[in-house]
NUMI-508794 format. One line per 8 residues: number of its first residue (from 1); for each residue x, y, z of N, C-alpha, C, O. Coordinates in steps of 0.05 Angstrom, whole numbers. Atoms other than C-alpha are relative to their C-alpha. Layout:
BEGIN
NUM> X,Y,Z,X,Y,Z,X,Y,Z,X,Y,Z; ... .
This chain:
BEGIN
1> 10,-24,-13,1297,658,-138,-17,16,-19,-11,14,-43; 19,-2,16,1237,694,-164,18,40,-15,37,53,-5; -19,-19,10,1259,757,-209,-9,22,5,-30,30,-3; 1,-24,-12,1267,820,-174,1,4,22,6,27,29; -5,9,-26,1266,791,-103,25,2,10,46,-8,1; -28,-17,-12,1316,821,-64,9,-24,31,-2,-23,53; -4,13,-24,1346,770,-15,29,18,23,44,33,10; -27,-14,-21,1404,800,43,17,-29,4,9,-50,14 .
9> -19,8,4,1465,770,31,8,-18,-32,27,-34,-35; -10,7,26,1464,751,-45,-4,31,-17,-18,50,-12; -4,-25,11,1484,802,-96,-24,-6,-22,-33,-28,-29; 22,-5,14,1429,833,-142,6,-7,-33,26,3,-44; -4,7,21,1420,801,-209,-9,11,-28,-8,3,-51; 15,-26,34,1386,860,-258,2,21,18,11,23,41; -2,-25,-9,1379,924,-251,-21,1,25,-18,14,45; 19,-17,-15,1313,925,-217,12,-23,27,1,-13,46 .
17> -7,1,-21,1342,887,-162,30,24,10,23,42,25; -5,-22,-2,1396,933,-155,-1,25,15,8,35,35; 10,-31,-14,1363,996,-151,-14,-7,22,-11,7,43; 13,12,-32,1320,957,-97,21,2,17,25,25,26; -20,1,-22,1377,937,-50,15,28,3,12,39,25; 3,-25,-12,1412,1010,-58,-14,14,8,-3,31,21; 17,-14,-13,1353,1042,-39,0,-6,27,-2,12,43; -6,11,-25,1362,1002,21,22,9,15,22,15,39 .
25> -25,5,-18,1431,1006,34,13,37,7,32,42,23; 4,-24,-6,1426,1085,32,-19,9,20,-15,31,30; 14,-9,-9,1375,1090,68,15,-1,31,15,18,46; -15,13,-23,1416,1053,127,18,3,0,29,-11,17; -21,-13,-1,1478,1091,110,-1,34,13,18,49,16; 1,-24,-12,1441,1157,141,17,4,27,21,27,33; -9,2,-24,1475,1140,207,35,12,-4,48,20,15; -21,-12,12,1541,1162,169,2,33,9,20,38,25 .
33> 6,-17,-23,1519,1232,192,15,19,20,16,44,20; -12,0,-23,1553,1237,249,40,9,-14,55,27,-7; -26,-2,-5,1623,1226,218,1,19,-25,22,32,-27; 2,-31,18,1602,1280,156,1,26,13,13,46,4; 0,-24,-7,1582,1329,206,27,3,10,33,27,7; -20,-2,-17,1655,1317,248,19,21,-23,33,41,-19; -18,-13,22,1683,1333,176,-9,34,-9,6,46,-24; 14,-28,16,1643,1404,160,-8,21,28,-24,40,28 .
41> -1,-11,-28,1654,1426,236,18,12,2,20,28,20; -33,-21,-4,1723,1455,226,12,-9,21,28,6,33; -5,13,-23,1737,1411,279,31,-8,-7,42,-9,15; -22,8,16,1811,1389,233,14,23,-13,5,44,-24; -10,-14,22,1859,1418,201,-13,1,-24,-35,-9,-23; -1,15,21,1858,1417,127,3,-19,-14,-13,-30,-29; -6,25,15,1895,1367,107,-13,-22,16,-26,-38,2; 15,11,-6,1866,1329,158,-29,-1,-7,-42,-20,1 .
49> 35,-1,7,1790,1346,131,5,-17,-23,-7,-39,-24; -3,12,21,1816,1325,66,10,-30,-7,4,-46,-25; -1,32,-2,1847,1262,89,-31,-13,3,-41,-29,-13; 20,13,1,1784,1245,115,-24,-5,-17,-39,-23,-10; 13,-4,22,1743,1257,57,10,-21,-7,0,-42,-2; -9,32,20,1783,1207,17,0,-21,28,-20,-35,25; 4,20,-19,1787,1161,77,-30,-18,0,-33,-43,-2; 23,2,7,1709,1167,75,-15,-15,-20,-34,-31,-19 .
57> 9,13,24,1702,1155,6,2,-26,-9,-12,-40,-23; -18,32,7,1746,1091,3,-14,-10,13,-25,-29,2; 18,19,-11,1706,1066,56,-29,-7,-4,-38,-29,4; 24,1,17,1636,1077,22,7,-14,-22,-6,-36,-24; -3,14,25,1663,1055,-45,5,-33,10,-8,-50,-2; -9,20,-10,1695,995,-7,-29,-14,15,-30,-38,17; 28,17,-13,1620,976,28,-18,-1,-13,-37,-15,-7; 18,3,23,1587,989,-34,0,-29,-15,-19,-42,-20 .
65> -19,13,11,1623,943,-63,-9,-28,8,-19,-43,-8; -2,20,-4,1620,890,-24,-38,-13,5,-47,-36,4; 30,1,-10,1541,902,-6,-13,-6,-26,-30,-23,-26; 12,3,29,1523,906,-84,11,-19,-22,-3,-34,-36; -9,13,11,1572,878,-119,5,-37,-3,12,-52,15; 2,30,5,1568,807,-150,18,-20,17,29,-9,36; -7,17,-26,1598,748,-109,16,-28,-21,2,-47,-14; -13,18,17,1637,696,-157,19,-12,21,31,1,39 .
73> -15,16,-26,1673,641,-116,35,17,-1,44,30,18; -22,-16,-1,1742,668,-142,5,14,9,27,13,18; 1,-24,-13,1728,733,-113,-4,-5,39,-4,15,52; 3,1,-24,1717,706,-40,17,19,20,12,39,35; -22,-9,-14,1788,715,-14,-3,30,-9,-13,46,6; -2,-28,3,1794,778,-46,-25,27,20,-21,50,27; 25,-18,-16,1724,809,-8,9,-5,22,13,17,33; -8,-2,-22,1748,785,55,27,14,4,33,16,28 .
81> -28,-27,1,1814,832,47,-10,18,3,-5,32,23; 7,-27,3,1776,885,25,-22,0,32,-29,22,40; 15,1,-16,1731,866,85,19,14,28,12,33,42; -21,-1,-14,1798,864,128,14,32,1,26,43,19; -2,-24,3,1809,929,100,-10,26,16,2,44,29; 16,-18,-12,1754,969,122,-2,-3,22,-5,19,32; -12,-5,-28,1765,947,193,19,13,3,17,29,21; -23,-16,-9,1833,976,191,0,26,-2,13,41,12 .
89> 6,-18,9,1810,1030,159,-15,17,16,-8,41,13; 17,-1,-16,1755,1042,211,16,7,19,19,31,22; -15,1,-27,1795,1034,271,28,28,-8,28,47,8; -8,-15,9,1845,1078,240,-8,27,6,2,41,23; 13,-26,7,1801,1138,221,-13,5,39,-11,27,50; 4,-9,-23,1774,1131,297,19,8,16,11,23,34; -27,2,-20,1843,1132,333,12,27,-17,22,45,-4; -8,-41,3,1861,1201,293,-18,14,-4,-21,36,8 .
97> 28,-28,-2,1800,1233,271,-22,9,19,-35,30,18; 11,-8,-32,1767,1225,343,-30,-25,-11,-32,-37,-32; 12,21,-20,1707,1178,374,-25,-7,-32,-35,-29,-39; 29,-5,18,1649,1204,312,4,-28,-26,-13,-40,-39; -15,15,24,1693,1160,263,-4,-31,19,4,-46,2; 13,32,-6,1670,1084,306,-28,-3,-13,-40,-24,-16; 23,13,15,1611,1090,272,2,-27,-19,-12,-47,-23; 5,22,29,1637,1054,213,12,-29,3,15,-44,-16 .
105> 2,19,-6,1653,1001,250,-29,-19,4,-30,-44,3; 35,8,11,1570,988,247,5,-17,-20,1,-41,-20; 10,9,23,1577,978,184,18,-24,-11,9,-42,-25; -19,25,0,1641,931,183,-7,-22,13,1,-45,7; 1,27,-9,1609,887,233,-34,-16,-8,-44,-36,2; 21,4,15,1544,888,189,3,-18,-22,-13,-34,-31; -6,4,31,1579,870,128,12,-29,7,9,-48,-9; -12,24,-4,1620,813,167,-23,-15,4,-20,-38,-4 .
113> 28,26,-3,1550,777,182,-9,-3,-22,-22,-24,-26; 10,16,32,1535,775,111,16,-10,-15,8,-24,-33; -24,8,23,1599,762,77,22,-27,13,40,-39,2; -22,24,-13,1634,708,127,-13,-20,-1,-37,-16,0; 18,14,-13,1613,643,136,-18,-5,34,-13,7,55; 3,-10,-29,1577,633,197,23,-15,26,24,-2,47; -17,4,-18,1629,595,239,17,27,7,18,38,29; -10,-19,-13,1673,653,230,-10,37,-2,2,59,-1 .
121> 20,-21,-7,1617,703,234,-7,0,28,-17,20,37; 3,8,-23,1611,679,298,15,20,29,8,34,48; -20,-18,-9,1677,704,320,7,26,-15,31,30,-15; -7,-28,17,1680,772,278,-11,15,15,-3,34,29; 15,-33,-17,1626,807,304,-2,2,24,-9,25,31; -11,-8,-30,1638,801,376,15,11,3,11,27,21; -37,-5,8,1710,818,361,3,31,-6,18,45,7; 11,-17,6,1680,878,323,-12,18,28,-6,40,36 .
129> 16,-22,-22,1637,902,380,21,1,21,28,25,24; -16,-10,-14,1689,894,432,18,18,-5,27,36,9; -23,-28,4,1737,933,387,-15,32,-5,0,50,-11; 18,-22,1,1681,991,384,-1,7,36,4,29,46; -1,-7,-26,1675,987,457,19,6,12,12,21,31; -20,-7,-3,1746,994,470,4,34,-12,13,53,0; -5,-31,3,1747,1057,428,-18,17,6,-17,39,-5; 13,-21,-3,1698,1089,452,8,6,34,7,28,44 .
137> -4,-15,-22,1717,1083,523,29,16,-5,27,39,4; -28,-18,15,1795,1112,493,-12,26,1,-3,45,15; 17,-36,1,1745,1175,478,-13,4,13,-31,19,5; 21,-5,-30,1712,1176,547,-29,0,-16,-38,23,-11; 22,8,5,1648,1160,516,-18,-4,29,-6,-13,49; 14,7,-13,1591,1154,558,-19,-23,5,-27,-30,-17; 8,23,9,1551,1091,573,-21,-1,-16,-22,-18,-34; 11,3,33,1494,1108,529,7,4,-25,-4,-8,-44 .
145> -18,-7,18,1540,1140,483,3,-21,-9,-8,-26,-31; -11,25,7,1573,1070,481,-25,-24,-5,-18,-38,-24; 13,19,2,1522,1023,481,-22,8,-29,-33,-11,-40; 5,-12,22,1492,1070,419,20,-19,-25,16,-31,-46; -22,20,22,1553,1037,386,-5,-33,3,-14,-50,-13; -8,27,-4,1566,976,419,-22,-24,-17,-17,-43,-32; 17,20,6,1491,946,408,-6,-5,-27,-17,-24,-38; 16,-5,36,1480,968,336,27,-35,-8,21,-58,-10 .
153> -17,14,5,1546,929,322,-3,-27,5,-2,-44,-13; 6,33,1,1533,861,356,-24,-4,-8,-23,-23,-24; 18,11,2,1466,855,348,-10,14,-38,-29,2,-47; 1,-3,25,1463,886,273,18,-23,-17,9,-34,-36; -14,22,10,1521,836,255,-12,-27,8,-5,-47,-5; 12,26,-9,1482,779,291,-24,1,-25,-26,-11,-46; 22,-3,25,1420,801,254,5,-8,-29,-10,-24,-39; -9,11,20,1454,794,191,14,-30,0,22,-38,-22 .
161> -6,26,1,1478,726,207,-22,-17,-3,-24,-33,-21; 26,4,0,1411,708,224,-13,-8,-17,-23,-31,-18; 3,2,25,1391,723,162,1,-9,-21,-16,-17,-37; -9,23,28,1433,693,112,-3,-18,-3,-8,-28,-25; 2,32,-10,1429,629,145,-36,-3,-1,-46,-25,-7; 32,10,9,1349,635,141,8,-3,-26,15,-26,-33; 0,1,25,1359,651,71,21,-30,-19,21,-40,-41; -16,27,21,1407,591,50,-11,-28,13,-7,-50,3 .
169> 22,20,-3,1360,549,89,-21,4,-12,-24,-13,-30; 22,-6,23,1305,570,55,3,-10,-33,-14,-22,-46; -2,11,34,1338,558,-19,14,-35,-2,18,-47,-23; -7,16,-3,1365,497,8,-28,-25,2,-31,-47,-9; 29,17,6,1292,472,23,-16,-2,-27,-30,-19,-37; 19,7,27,1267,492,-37,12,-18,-23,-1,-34,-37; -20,31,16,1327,446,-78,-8,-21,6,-8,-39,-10; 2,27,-15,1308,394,-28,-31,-1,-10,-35,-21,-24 .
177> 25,-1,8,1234,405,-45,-3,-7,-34,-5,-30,-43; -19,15,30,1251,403,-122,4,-30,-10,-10,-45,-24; -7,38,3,1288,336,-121,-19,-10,4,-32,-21,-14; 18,18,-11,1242,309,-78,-29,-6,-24,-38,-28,-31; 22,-1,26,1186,319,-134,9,-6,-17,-7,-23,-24; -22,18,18,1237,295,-188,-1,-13,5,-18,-25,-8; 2,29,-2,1245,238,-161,-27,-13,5,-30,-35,-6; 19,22,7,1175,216,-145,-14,4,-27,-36,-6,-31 .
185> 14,0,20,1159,234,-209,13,-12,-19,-1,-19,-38; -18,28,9,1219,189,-238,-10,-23,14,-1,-44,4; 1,32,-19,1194,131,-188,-33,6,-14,-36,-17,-23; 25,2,15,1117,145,-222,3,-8,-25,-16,-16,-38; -9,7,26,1153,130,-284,8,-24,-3,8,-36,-25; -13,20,1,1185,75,-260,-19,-17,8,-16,-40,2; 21,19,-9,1122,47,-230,-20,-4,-27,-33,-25,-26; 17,-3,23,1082,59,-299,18,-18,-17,10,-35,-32 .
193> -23,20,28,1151,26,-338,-12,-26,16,-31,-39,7; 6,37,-13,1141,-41,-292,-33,-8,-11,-37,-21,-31; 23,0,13,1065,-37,-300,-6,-8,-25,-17,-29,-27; 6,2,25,1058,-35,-368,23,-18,-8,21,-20,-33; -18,22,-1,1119,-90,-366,-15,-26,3,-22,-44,-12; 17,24,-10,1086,-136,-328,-24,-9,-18,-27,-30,-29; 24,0,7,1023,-127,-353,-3,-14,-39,-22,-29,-46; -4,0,26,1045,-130,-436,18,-26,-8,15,-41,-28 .
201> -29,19,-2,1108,-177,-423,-18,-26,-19,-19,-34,-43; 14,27,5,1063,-237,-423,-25,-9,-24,-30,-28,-38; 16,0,21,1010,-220,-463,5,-1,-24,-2,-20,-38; -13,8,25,1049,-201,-526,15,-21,-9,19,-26,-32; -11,17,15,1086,-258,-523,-21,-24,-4,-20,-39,-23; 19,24,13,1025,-307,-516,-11,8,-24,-13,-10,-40; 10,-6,33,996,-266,-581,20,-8,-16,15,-12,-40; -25,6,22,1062,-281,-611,-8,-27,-13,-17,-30,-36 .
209> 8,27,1,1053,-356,-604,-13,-14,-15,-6,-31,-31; 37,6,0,979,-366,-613,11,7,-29,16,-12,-45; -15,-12,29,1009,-319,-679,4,-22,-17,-13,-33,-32; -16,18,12,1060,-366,-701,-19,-31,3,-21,-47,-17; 23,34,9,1008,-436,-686,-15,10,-19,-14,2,-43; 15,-3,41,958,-403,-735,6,7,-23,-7,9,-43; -8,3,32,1002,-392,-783,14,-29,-10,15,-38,-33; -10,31,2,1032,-459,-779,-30,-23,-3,-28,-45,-13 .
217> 16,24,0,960,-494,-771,-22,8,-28,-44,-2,-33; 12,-17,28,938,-450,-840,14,-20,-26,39,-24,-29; 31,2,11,903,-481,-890,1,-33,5,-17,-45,-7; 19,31,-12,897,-555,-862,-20,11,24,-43,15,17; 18,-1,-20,865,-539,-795,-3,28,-6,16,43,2; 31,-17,-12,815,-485,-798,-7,5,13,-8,30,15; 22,-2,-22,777,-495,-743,23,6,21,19,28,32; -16,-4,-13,844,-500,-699,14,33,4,25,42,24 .
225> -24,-13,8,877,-443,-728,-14,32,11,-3,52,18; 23,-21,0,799,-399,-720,4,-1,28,8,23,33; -12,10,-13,817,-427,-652,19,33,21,13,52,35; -24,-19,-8,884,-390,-636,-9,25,-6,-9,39,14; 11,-18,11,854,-330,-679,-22,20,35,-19,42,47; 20,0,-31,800,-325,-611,12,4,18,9,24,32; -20,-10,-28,850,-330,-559,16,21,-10,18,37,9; -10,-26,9,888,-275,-596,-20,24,9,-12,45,20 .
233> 23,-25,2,826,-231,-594,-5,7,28,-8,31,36; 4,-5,-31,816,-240,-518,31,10,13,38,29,27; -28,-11,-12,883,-232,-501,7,32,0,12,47,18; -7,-25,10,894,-173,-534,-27,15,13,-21,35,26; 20,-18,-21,827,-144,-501,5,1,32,0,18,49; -1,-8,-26,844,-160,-440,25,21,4,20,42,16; -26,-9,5,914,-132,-448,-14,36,-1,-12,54,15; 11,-30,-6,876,-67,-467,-14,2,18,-27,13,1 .
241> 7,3,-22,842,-67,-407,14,7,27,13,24,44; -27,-10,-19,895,-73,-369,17,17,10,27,22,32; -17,-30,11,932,-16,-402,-7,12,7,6,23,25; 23,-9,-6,873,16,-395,4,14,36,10,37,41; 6,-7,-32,867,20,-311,28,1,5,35,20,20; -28,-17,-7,946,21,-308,0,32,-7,11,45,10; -8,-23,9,946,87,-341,-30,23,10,-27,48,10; 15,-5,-16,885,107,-311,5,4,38,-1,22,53 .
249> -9,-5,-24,910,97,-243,30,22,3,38,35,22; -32,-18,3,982,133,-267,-19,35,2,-9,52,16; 13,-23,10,933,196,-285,-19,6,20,-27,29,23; 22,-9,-16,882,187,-230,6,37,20,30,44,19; -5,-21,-7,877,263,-190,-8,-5,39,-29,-17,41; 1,11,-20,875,251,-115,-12,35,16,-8,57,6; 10,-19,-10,841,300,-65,16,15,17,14,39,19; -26,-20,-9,897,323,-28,9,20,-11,10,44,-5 .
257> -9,-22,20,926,346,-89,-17,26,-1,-11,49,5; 18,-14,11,874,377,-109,-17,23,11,-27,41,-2; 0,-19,-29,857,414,-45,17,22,0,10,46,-4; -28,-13,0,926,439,-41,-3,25,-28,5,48,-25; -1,-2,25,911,456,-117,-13,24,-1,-2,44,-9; 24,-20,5,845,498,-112,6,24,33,-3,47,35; -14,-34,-14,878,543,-50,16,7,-12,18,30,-3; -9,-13,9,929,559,-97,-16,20,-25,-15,44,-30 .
265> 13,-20,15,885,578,-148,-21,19,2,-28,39,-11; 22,-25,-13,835,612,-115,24,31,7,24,53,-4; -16,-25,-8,891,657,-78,10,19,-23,7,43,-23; -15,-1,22,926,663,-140,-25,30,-22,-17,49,-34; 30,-9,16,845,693,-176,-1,26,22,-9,47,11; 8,-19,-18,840,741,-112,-28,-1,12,-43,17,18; 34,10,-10,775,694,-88,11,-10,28,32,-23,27; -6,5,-25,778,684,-7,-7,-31,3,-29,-40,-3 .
273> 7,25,3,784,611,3,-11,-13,26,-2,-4,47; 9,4,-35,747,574,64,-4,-32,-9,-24,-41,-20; -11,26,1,777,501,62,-5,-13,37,-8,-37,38; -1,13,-13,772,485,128,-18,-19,10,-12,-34,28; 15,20,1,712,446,125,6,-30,-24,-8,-49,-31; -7,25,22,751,400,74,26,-10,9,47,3,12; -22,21,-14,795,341,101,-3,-24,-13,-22,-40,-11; 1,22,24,816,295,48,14,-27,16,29,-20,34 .
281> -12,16,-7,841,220,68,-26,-13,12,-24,-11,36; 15,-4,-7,774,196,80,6,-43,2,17,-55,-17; -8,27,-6,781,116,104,-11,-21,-19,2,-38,-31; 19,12,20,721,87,66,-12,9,-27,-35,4,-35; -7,-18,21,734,128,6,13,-23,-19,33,-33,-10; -15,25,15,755,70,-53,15,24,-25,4,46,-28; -17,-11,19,803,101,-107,-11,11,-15,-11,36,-15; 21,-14,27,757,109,-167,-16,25,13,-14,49,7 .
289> 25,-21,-10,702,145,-125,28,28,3,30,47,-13; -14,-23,-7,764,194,-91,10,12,-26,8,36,-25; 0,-12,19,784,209,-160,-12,14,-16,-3,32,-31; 37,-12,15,712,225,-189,2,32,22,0,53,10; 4,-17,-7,713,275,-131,22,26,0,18,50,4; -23,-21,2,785,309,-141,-11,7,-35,-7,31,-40; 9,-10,22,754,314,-217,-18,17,3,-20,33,-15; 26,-15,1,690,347,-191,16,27,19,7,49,14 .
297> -10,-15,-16,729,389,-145,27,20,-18,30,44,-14; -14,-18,25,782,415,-201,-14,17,-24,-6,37,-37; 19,-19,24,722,433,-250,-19,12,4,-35,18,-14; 19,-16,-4,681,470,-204,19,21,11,7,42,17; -5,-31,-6,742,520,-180,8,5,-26,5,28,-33; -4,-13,21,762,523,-243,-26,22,-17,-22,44,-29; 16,-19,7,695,549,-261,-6,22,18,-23,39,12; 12,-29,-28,689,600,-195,31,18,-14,29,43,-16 .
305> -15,-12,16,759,617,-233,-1,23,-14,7,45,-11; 2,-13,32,740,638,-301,-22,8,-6,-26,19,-27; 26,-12,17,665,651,-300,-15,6,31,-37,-4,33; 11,6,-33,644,660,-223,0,37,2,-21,50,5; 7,-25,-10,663,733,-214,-5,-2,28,-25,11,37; 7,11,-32,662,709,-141,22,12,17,44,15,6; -22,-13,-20,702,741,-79,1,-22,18,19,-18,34; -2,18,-21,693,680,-37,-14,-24,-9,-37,-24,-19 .
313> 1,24,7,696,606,-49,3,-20,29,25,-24,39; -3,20,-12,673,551,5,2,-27,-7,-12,-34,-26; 3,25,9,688,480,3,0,-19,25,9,-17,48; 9,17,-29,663,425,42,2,-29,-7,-5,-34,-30; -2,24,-1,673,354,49,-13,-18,20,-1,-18,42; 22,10,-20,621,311,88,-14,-23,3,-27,-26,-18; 16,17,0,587,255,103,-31,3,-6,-45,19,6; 31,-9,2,512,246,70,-21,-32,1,-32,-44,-17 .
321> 11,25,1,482,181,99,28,-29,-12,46,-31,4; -7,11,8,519,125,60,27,11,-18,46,-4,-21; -14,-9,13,561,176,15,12,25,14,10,33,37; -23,-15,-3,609,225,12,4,25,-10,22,26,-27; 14,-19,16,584,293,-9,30,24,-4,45,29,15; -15,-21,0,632,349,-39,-10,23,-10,-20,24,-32; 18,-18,12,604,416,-42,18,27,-2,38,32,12; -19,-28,5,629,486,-69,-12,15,-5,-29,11,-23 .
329> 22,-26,0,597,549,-63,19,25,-5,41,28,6; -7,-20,-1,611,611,-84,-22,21,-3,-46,18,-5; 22,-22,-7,583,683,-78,-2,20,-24,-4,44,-20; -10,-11,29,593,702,-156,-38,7,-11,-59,11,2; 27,-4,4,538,711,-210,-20,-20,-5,-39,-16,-20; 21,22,8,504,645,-209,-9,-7,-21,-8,6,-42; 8,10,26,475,600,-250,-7,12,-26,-21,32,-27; 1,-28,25,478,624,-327,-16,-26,-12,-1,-37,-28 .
337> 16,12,12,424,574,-349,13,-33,-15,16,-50,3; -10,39,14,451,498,-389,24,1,14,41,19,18; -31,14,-6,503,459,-363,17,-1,-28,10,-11,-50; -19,0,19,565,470,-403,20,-23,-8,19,-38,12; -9,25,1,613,410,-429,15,-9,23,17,-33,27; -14,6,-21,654,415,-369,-24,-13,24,-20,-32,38; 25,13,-25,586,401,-320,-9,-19,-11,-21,-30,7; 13,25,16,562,344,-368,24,-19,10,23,-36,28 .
345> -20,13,7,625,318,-380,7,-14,33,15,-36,40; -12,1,-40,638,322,-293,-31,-29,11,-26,-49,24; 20,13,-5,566,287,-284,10,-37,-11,9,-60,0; 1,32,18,584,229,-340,22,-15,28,14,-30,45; -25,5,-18,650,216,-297,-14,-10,28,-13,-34,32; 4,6,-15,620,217,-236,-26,-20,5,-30,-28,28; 12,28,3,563,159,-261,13,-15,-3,9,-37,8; -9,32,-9,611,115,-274,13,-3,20,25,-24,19 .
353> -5,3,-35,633,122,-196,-26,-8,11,-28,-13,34; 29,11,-27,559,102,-176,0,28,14,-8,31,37; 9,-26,-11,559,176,-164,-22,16,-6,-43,4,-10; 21,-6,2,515,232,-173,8,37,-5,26,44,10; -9,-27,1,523,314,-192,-27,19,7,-47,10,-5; 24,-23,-7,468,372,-167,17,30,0,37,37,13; -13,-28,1,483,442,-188,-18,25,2,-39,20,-10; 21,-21,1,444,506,-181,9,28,31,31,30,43 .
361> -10,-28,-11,441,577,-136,5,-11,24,-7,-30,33; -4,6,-38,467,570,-62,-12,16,18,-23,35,7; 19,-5,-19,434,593,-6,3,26,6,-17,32,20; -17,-27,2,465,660,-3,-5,19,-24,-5,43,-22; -4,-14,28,458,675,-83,28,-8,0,40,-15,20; -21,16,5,522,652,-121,-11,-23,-18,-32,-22,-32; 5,30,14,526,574,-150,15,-15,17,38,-10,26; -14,20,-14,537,518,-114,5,-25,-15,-1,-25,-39 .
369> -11,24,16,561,449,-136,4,-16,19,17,-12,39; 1,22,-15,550,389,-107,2,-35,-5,-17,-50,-5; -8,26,7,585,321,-122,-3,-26,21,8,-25,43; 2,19,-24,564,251,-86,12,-22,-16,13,-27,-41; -9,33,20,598,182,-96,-4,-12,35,-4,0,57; 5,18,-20,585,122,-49,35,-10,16,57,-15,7; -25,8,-16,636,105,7,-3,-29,-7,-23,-38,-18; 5,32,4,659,26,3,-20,-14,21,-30,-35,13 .
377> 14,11,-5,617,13,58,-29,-10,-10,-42,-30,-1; 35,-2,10,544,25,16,16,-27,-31,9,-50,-37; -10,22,26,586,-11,-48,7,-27,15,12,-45,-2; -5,30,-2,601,-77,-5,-27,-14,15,-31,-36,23; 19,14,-11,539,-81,21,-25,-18,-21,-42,-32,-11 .
């Protein structure tokens, strides 16, 4: 959970969450009110005012409590007592101190939608509102009178069920989201270990061999031995080679990603992003080329990033005759004269795709950027 993010129904983990959620939970304790003014109405005896005062208090301290205070599994049973409590406590204070005192059943059948699970959240706060509706007709209550109570109660305790259960689906997706990226990023490991298995297995051991014959055919055969020496040399190149485009393909940047990539970072910069002209998965798109263009497409937002000064970034993906054009425009301060190592460097890359780079002002003012590589149909022809 991000730090200071205040979720409803987990307890606050610093201060500044904290003071967040009481600000809340006061603010939604004004409804209290009602059973303050019953107390400062002279409406009681004494001792009765004074019971209720402490009655009052215990039941604030007791919802504070359970609303703020931390949540440790040990402590379950014990919060549902104290939970158990403040119903009795509630029902209580209404059945002698008169009708003003069901309020705090609100707040009991609030607290049961965050603090029960939901099966028996289920059955609480119904249970709750019927026993609010019962006392209020006891105090001839009227039906808006009652339904003042009744609805806050079920449908505030529903609401908070609601809630929690978004929220532990929510952190439940994001664990599940998590793993899920753990693991394909253990199975990319595991596909890179085989790879470079396969690929090495055989080779080092024919260099071994080849090895061990020219040291065995050293110093009678010569020519044999110069021989093995040669197939060593090829082996071992091809072998790097090999290595080579395995680890190359482990590293390649795919356009999806990279999509995904450059709306976070744009949002992230406070540049308006306009993607919907870009739809990656392109059929006649060969690997190398789609990688040349997630490279050309990572080092031109990176530059609308860090040197653009731009409020708005388009990107487009398109067909141009035979190729496959990616273009990115922004509305920043344009071209600042030489290509820098990142635009050289992006050009080199995208010649050895049989591609092609064009950069300069966009039609608007700004800089645009424009990367081409050949679909496989123009490469098999």
């Amino acid at each position: 959970m991000e730090r200071g993010f205040i979720q409803i129904g987990r307890a606050p983990e610093d201060l500044r969450q904290l003071i967040a959620k009481a600000c809340w939970t006061f603010l939604y304790m004004s409804y209290l009110y009602y059973v303050v003014e019953d107390l400062t109405e002279d409406r009681h005896t004494p001792f009765a005012t004074a019971v209720g005062w402490g009655a009052l208090a215990a039941f604030v301290a007791g919802y504070l409590f359970l609303v703020l205070g931390r949540r440790p599994d040990r402590l379950v049973r014990r919060r549902n007592w104290l939970l158990g409590g403040l119903y009795l406590l509630a029902v209580t204070a209404s059945l002698t101190l008169g009708g003003a005192w069901t309020v705090l059943l609100v707040y009991v059948s609030i607290s049961s939608g965050v603090q029960l699970p939901l099966r028996w959240g289920l059955r609480i706060v119904p249970a709750i509102a019927v026993t609010v509706a019962g006392l209020g007709l006891l105090h001839g209550m009227g039906t808006a009178e009652l339904l003042l109570l009744v609805l806050p109660a079920l449908l505030g305790g529903g609401a908070m069920m609601a809630v929690v259960q978004m929220g532990r689906t929510m952190r439940e997706l994001r664990e599940a989201r998590a793993t899920v990226a753990h693991l394909a990023a253990n199975e990319e490991r595991l596909r890179l270990a085989r790879d470079l298995h396969d690929l090495l297995g055989h080779s080092l051991s024919l260099i071994t061999l080849k090895s061990e014959l020219a040291g065995r055919m050293l110093p009678d055969k010569p020519e044999a031995a110069a021989q093995q020496v040669a197939d060593i040399e090829r082996v071992s190149r091809q072998a790097l080679v090999d290595v080579r485009e395995a680890v190359s393909g482990f590293r390649r940047p795919t356009l999806d990603a990279e999509l995904a990539g450059a709306r976070t970072a744009l949002a992230a910069a406070g540049v308006a992003a306009d993607l919907d002209g870009a739809t990656a998965g392109h059929a006649d798109l060969p690997p190398d080329e789609e990688g040349a263009l997630a490279w050309a497409l990572r080092e031109a937002v990176t530059n609308v990033v860090r040197h653009s000064g731009a409020r708005r970034c388009e990107i487009r993906l398109e067909e141009s005759g035979d190729e496959l054009c990616l273009t990115v425009t922004d509305d920043g301060r344009g071209p600042s004269g030489a290509r820098g190592n990142g635009l050289t460097g992006l050009a080199e890359r995208l010649g050895l795709a049989e591609g092609r780079l064009e950069t300069g002002p966009g039609p608007r003012g700004g800089f645009r950027l424009r990367a081409y590589v050949p679909l496989s149909r123009r490469v098999s022809a």
